[in-house]
C-alpha positions, -999 to +999 in steps of 0.1 A: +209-697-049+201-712-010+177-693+003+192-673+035+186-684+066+182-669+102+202-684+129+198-673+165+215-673+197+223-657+227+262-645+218+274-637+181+302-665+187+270-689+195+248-677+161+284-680+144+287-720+155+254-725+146+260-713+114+288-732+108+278-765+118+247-766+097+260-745+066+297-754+068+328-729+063+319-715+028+288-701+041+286-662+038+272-634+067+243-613+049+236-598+080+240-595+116+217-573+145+209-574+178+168-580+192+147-581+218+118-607+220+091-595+244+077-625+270+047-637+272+020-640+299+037-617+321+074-636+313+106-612+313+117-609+272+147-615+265+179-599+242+198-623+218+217-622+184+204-627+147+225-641+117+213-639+087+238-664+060+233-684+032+253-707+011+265-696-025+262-717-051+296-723-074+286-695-097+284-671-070+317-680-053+337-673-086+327-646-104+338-637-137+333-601-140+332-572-117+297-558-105+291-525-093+289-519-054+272-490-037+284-467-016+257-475+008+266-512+006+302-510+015+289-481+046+265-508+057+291-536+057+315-516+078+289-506+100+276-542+105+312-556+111+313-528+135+284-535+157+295-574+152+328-568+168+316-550+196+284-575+202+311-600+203+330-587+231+309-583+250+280-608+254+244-600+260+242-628+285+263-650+298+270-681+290+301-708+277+299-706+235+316-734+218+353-725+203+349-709+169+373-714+141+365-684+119+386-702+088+369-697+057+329-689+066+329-655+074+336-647+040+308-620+039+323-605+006+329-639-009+304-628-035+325-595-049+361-592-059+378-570-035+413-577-051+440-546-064+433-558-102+398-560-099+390-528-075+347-521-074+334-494-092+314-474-068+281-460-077+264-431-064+231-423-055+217-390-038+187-395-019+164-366-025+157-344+002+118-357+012+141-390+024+171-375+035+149-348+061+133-378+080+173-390+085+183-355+098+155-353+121+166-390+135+198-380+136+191-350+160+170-372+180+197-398+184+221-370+196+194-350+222+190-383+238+226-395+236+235-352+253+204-365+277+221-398+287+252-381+296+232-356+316+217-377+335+246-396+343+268-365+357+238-352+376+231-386+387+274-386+399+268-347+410+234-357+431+263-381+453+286-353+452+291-326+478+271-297+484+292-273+475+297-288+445+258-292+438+254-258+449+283-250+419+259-269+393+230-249+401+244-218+403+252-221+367+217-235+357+206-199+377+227-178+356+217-194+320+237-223+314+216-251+299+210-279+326+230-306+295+258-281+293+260-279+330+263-313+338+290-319+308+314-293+318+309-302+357+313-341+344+343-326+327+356-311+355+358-351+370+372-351+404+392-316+408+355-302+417+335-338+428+366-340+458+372-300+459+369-287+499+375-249+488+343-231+470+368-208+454+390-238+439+360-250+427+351-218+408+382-212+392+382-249+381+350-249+366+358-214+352+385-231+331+361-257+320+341-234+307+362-209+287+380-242+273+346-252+261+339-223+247+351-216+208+380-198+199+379-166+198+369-147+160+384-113+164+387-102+124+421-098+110+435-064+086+459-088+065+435-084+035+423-049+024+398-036+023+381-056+045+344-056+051+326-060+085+291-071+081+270-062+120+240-083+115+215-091+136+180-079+157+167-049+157+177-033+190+208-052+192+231-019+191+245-025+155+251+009+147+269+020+181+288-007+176+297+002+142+307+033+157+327+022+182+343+000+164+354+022+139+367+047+163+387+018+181+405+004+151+414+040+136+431+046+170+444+015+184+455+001+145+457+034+126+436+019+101+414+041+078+379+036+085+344+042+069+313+033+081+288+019+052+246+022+062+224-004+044+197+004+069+180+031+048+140+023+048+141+023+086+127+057+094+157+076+112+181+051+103+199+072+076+198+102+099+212+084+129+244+068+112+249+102+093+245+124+128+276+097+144+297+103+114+292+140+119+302+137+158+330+115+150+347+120+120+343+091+106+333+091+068+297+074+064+281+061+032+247+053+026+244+020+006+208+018-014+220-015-034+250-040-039+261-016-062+269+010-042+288-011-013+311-026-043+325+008-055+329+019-020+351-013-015+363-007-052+375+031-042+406+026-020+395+052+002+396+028+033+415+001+043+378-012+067+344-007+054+318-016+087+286-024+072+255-011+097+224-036+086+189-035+092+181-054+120+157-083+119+156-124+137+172-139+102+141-154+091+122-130+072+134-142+035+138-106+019+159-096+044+182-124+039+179-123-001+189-085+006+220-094+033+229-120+008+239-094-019+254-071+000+276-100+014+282-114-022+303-078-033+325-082-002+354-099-017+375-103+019+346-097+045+337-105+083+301-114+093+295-110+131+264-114+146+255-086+170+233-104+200+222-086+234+236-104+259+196-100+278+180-121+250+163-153+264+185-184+255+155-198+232+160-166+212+192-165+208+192-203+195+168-194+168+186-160+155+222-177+155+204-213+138+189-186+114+216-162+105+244-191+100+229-198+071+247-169+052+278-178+075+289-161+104+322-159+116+320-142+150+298-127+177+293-099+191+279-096+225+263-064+235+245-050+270+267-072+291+262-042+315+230-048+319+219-086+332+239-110+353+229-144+333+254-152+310+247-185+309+227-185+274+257-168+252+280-200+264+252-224+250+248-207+220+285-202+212+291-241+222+261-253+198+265-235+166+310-235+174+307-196+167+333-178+189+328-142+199+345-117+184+336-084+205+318-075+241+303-045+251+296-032+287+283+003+280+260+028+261+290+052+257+297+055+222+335+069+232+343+032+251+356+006+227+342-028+224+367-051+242+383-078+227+362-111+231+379-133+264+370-168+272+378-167+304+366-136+312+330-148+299+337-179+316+341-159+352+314-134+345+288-170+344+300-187+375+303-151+395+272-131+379+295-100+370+319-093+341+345-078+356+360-044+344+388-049+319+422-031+329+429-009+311+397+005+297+402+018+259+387+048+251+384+074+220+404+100+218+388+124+241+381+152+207+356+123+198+341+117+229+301+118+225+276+118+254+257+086+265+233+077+238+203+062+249 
């Protein structure tokens, strides 16, 4: 076999003439990237085109027999025709390249029978995880700086902008919103907000960017009974109230029989506290020392909702999860939401939903709304992990229902600093109606 040979020019149609006058039209592309050469003494480098081809030798250009092809091979080839295509239209410099006939020398599979009767048999290979880490962790890189390129380039568009829209972006970078997120939904936004006169039109327009951004919306459905409702989360996130709440609102507003299941039970006061709400409220409440227990309690029939109250923790102690894991694995038809305080820092919140979502979490649930006016961080946080929310709460009234999660309610409450009060407001019946619980 030729030995391959490099051919270099400033366009890909240019390398591609080269290669054809010296190696003729049965030569075959091994390879094709794009480079840089640095100057020298203080001389500007400069950017040009590298084709790698070679010239088969009879044998190679008839094959008798099919050979295997890897999966990374045919992924590679695809890829290179890819950036080959695109290189070609458009040039890295300009200049007039000789008229190409691509007849015959771009045969860069000249080598492997492609044809119906003679199809490749595709081999596969798993990396092992020590090689495939390094690829995630480019990968992640690639896509911060790619999110950082587009950030720049709407904040660059928003810096020419006028002030009232400027004053719109960093209003929302005030109240929690990521400075990347910012910029994409304002970039998003295009013109209606760039050319917007009215502060108010602006708002309402970014206000729809937002809650469209946002995921859709993971309220649990009753098709499926018994269903169980796994609250997880940090300690102090208001779990258990929520349990509570929730179970009063769902035995009201969809007559649905409800019990309330504690796996909480080594927290001192824990058992107590669930048990003393069931008391209040009528609602039947188990204590659940193992798997075990949960699965008969689904098993029984006695309730067409189980809500499971768990011990609170950030997701990454591994016994904890090992523990949540079993529970989770005796709930045939179940809901995991994760319970988050809506005045956790946005770094915090990041790490809890990155941890928790590796047991799978289908909604969230944010709590304390009442209580801060940056909402900014639960936005980037649904956005990033694609988690929408399932619940809000707004009080520490165990007798007010959570409300239904609402986009564009969330989306208002970041650009005006308020979530404003739902019409009507749900309530237990008043026979159930507990004093505020601190």
């Amino acid at each position: 076999m030729q030995q391959p040979k490099r051919f270099q020019a400033g366009t890909l149609a240019e390398a591609y003439d080269k290669v054809r006058r010296e190696l003729g039209a049965d030569a075959v592309i091994l390879s094709t990237r794009k480079a840089y050469a640095p100057g020298l003494f203080g001389q500007p480098g400069r950017q040009f085109v590298e084709v790698v081809a070679h010239l088969p030798t009879v044998a190679e250009a008839a094959p008798t027999g099919r050979r295997p092809v890897l999966e990374q091979d045919l992924a590679a080839h695809d890829m290179i025709r890819a950036v080959a295509e695109a290189t070609a239209a458009a040039p890295i410099e300009e200049s007039k390249p000789a008229a190409v006939t691509h007849t015959g020398f771009l045969r860069a599979a000249a080598a492997v029978d492609l044809s119906e009767e003679s199809e490749p048999e595709v081999v596969r290979q798993s990396l092992p995880a020590a090689e495939l880490a390094p690829l995630s962790r480019q990968l992640d890189q690639m896509r911060t700086l790619l999110e950082s390129l587009v950030a720049d380039r709407a904040g660059a568009r928003m810096d020419a902008a006028p002030a009232a829209a400027r004053d719109l972006r960093d209003r929302l970078i005030r109240h929690g919103v990521s400075p990347r997120l910012a910029a994409t939904i304002l970039g998003e936004a295009g013109e209606a907000v760039v050319r917007a006169d009215n502060v108010d039109a602006m708002a309402r327009t970014v206000e729809r960017k937002i809650a469209a951004k946002l995921p859709q919306t993971s309220t649990p459905t009753f098709g499926r009974r018994p269903l169980a409702i796994f609250l997880v989360g940090p300690g102090g996130a208001g779990k258990t109230t929520v349990a509570v709440r929730l179970g009063l609102e769902l035995e009201r507003a969809n007559g649905l029989r409800v019990a309330l299941a504690g796996t909480d039970v080594n927290r001192a006061g824990a058992p107590q506290q669930l048990l003393a709400y069931g008391a209040a409220t009528g609602l039947p409440v188990h204590l659940c020392y193992g798997p075990e227990e949960l699965d008969e309690l689904l098993r029984s029939g006695g309730a067409d909702v189980v809500i499971v109250d768990t011990p609170g923790h950030n997701g990454l102690k591994r016994d904890r999860m090992a523990e949540l894991g079993a529970f989770l694995g005796v709930a045939r038809t179940r809901s995991v939401l994760l319970t988050l305080p809506a005045t956790m820092k946005g770094s915090d919140l990041a790490d809890v939903v990155a941890a928790f979502s590796t047991v799978g979490v289908d909604g969230l649930v944010a709590t304390r709304c009442d209580e801060t006016s940056h909402f900014g961080a639960l936005v980037d946080v649904a956005v990033d992990a694609a988690i929408g929310f399932a619940y809000t709460t707004h009080s520490d009234q165990v007798s007010e229902a959570p409300r239904t999660a609402d986009n564009l309610a969330l989306a208002t409450a970041v650009v005006a600093a308020e979530w404003a009060a739902p019409t009507p407001v749900n309530a237990a019946s008043a026979t159930r109606r507990l004093a505020r619980v601190g």
